[in-house]
C-alpha positions in Angstrom: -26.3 -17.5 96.2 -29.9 -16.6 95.7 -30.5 -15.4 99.4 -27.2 -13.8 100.1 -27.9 -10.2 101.7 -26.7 -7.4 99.9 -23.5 -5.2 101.0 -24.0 -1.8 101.4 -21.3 0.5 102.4 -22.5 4.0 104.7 -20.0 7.1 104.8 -20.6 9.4 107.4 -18.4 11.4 109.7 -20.9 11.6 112.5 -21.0 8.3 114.6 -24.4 8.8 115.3 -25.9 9.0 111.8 -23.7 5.9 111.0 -25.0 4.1 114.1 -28.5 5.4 113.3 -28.4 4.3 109.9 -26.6 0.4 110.7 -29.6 0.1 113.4 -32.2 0.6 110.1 -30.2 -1.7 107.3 -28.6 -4.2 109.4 -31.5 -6.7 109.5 -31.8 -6.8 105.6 -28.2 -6.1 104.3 -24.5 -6.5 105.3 -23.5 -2.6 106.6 -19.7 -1.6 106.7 -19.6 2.0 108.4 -17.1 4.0 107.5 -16.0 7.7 108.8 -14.7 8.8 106.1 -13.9 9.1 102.3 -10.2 7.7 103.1 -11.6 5.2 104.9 -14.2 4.0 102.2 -11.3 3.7 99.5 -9.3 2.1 102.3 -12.6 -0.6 102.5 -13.3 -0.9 98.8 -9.8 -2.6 98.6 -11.2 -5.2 100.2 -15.3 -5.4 99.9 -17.3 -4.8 97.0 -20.7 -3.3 97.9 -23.7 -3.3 95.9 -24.9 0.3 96.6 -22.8 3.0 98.6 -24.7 6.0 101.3 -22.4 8.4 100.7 -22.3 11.6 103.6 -21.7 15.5 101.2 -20.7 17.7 104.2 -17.3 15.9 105.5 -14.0 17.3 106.6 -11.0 16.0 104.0 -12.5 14.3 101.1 -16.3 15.5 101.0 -18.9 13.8 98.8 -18.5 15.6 96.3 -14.7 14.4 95.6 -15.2 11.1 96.9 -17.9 10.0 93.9 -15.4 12.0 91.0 -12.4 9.3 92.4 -15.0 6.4 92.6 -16.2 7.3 88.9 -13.2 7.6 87.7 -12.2 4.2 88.2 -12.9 1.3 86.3 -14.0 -1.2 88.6 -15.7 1.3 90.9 -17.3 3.3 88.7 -20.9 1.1 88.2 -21.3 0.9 92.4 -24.9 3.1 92.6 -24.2 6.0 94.7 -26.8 7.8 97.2 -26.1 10.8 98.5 -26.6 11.6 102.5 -27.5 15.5 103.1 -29.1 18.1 105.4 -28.9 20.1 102.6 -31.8 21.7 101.3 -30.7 23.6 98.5 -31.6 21.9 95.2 -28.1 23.6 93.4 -26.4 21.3 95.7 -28.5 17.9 94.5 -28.2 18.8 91.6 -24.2 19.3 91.1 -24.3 15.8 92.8 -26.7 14.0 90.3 -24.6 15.6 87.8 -21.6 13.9 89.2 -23.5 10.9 88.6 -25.5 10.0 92.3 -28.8 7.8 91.4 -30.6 9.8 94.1 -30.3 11.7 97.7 -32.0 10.8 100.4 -31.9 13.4 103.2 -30.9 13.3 107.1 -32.0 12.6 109.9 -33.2 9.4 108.2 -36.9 8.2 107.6 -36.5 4.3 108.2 -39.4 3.4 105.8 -38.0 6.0 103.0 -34.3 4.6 103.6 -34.9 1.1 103.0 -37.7 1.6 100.1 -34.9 4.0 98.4 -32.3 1.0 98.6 -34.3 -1.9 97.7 -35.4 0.1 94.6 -32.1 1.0 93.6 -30.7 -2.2 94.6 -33.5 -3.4 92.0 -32.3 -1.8 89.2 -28.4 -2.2 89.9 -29.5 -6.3 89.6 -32.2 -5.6 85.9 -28.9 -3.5 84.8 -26.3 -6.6 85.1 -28.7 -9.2 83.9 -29.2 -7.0 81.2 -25.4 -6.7 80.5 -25.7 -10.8 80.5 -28.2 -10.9 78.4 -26.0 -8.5 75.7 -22.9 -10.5 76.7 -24.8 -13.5 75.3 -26.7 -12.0 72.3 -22.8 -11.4 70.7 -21.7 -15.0 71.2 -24.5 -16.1 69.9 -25.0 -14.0 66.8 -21.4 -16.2 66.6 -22.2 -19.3 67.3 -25.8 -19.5 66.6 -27.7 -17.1 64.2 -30.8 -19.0 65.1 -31.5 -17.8 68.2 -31.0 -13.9 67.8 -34.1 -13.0 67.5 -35.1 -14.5 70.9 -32.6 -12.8 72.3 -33.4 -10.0 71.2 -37.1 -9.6 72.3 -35.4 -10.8 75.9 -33.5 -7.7 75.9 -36.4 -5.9 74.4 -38.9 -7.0 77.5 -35.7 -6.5 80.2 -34.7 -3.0 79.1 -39.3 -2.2 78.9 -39.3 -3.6 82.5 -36.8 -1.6 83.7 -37.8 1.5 82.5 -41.1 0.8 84.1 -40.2 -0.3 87.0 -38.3 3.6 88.0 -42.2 4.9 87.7 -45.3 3.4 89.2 -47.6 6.7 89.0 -46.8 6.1 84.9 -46.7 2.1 84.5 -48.5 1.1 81.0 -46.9 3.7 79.2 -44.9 1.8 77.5 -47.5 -1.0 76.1 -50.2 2.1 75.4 -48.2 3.9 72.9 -47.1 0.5 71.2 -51.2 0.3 70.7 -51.1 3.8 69.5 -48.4 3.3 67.4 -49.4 0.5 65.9 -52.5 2.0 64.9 -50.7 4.5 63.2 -48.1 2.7 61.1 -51.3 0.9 60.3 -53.0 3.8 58.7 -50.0 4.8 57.1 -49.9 1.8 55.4 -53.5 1.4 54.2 -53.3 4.9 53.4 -49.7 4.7 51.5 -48.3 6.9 52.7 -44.5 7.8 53.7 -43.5 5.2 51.2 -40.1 5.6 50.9 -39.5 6.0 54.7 -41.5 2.5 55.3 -40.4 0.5 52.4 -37.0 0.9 54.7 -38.6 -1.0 57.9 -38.4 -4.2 59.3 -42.0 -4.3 60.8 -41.1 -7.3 62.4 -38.6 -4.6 64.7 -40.3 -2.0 64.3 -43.4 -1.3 66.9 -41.3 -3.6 70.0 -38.7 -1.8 69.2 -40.2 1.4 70.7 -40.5 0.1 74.0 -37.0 1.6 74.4 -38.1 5.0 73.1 -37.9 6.4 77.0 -34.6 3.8 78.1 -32.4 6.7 78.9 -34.9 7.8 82.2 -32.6 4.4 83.7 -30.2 7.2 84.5 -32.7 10.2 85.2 -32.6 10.2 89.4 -36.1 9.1 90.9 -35.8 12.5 92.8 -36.9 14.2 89.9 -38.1 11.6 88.0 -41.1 11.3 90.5 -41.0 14.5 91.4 -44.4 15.3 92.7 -44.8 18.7 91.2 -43.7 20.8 88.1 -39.9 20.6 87.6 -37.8 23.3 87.9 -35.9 24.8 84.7 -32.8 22.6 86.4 -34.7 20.1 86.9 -36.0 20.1 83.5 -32.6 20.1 81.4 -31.6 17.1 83.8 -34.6 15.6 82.5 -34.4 16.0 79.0 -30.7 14.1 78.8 -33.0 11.0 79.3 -32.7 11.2 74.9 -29.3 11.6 74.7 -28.7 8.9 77.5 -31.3 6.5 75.6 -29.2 7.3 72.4 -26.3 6.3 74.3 -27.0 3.3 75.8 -28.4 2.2 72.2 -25.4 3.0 70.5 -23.4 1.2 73.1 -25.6 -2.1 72.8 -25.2 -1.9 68.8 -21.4 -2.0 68.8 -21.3 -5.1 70.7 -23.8 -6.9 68.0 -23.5 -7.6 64.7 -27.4 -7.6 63.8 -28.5 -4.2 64.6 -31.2 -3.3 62.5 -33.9 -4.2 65.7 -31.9 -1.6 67.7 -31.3 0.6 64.8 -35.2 1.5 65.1 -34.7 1.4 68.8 -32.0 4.2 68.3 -34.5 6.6 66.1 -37.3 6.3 68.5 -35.1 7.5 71.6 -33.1 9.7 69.9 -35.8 11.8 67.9 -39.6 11.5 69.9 -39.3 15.3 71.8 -38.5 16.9 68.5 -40.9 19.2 67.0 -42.4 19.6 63.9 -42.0 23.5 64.3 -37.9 22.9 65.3 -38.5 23.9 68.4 -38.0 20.4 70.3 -34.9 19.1 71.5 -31.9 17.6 71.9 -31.1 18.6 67.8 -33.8 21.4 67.3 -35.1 19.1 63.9 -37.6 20.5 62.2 -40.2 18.9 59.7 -39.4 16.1 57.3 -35.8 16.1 58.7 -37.1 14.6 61.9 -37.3 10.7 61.1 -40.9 9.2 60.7 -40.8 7.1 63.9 -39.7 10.0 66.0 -42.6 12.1 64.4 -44.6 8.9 65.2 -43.6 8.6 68.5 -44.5 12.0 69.9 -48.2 11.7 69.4 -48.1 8.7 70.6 -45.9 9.7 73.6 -48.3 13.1 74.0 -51.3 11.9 73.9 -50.7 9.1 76.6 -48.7 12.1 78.9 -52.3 14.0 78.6 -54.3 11.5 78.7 -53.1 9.5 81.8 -52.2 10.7 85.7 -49.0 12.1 86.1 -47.1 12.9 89.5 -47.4 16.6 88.5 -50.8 16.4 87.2 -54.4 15.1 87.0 -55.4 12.9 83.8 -57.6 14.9 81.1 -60.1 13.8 79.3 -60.3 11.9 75.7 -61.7 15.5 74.0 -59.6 17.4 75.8 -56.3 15.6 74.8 -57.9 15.5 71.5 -57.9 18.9 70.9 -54.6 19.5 72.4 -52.8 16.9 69.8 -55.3 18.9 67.0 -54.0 22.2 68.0 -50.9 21.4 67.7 -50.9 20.2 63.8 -48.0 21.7 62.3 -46.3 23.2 65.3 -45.8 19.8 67.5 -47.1 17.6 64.9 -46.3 16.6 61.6 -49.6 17.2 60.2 -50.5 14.8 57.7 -49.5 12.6 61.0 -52.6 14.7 63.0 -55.1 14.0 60.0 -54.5 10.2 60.8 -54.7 11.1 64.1 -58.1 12.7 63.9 -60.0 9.8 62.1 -58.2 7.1 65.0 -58.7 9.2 67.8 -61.8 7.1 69.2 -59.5 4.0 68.8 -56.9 6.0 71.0 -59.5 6.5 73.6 -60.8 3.1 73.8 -57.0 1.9 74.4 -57.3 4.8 77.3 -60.2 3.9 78.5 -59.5 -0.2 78.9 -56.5 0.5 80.8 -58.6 2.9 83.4 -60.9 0.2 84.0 -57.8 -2.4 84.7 -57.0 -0.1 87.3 -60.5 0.1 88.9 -60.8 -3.6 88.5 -57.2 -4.4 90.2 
């Protein structure tokens, strides 16, 4: 049913923080307390929560062990898992987001900051599953009815976009701003011939929606340090860059349950490839030049240029000249440089796309 409240299940050995915490949830979501991590195993033979508040520091099973056993299992492993701490050492959050927690929220509990945390990650747990739907159907279509692939696929395309933009408000429009840059671009390529043998191999019917998926694997990148206001910590930052393989991933994974790939086949190259440098010195593969795929090379200065350009929780916007000179600096280091020299004669076009969605935001 549409209105049914959610289940969430809290694990903590002191009664007060469980009684604390059921006082705060209780009026928007069914709570089951539990004591211990026994006692949640004990309970998930029986419920099936949406979201689990899971205590670190308890005697027996801690934390820690509790989310190995619950990931370890089949049909317990997808059940989002917040971590409860009065830690304040970031090795600990860390080791736990390794483990695969979407997020910690700390104790004594901040009411407002408890049930924001939930209904976001609550959110997403419901985009992921109609998402799953949505590939569930797309493979007994492709079956049944060849027809209607293609609507399919732009449903998964706009799903997938919407999640990924949902995790970040500080950065929302990302996504449609370098499918503007990009297309302007791929454009100029074209008028220009150039790259012919790399686009004589694109469906540019796929091609620019398909790189709303370029930054998909941030689904699985906590909002703790995705919306970290401030710099990022070396930690931090190699958490952070996984969002490519995890993208790649969750491509790959979506590709072996279709038979038509060649939409996601784009998708794939523009996650997998858009940090890499033209230098070698970008990651996950350390690529270097030519070797690094034409939409990946593509990607990054369209992926840069909105990152300077536009406010970022760890930063103030710069301006159109400034960013410009920044992506012209980098030519042949970052950028692929006959990539830049396109750049350079588009880069008041790249501004005006800046600049409109600067005054949406002034005029909302």
């Amino acid at each position: 049913m549409k209105n049914e409240r959610k289940t969430v299940v809290l694990v903590d050995d002191n009664i007060t923080n469980l009684n604390t915490g059921k006082a705060i949830l209780k009026e928007k979501y069914k709570v089951f307390p539990v004591q211990s991590g026994p006692d949640l195993f004990e309970l998930l033979e029986k419920v099936s929560p949406d979201l689990i508040l899971l205590d670190i520091e308890m005697p027996g099973m801690d934390g820690y062990t509790a989310i190995r056993k619950l990931k370890a299992d089949d049909d317990l492993k997808s059940i989002p898992v917040i971590f409860l701490t009065a830690l304040s050492d970031p090795g600990s959050e860390l080791e736990g987001l390794d483990l695969g927690a979407v997020d910690y929220i700390s104790k004594p509990f901040s009411a407002p900051l408890l049930l924001k945390r939930l209904e976001n990650h609550l959110t997403m747990a419901e985009q992921r599953k109609t998402l799953e739907s949505y590939n569930e159907l797309l493979v007994e279509t492709v079956v049944k009815r060849t027809g209607q692939v293609d609507e399919l696929q732009n449903a998964i395309l706009n799903t997938v976009a919407e999640l990924v933009e949902a995790r970040d408000s500080v950065t929302g429009g990302h996504i449609n701003r370098t499918q503007q840059y990009l297309t302007l671009l791929v454009d100029k390529i074209l008028d220009e011939g150039l790259y012919r043998d790399a686009t004589s191999k694109w469906n540019m019917e796929y091609l620019i929606p398909s790189a709303q998926l370029h930054d998909v694997g941030k689904i699985a990148i906590s909002d703790t340090i995705l919306n970290k206001p401030g710099r990022l910590t070396p930690e931090e930052f190699a958490i952070m860059k996984k969002h490519v393989d995890y993208g790649e991933a969750a491509i790959d994974a979506i590709m072996k349950n279709t038979r038509k790939k060649e939409f996601l086949g784009h998708a794939r190259v523009f996650a997998a490839t858009h940090h890499e440098k033209w230098d070698g010195s970008g990651y996950p593969r350390g690529l270097k030049g030519d070797d690094i795929p034409l939409e990946g090379r593509l990607m990054a200065i369209a992926d840069v240029y909105d990152a300077l350009i536009a406010k970022r929780p760890y930063k103030e916007p710069l301006s159109a000249a400034e960013t410009e000179d920044i992506i012209l600096k980098s030519r042949e280091t970052h950028f692929d440089p006959v990539l830049v020299d396109l750049f350079k004669d588009l880069k008041f076009q790249f501004a005006d796309i800046a600049s409109a969605y600067n005054q949406q935001l002034k005029a909302a």
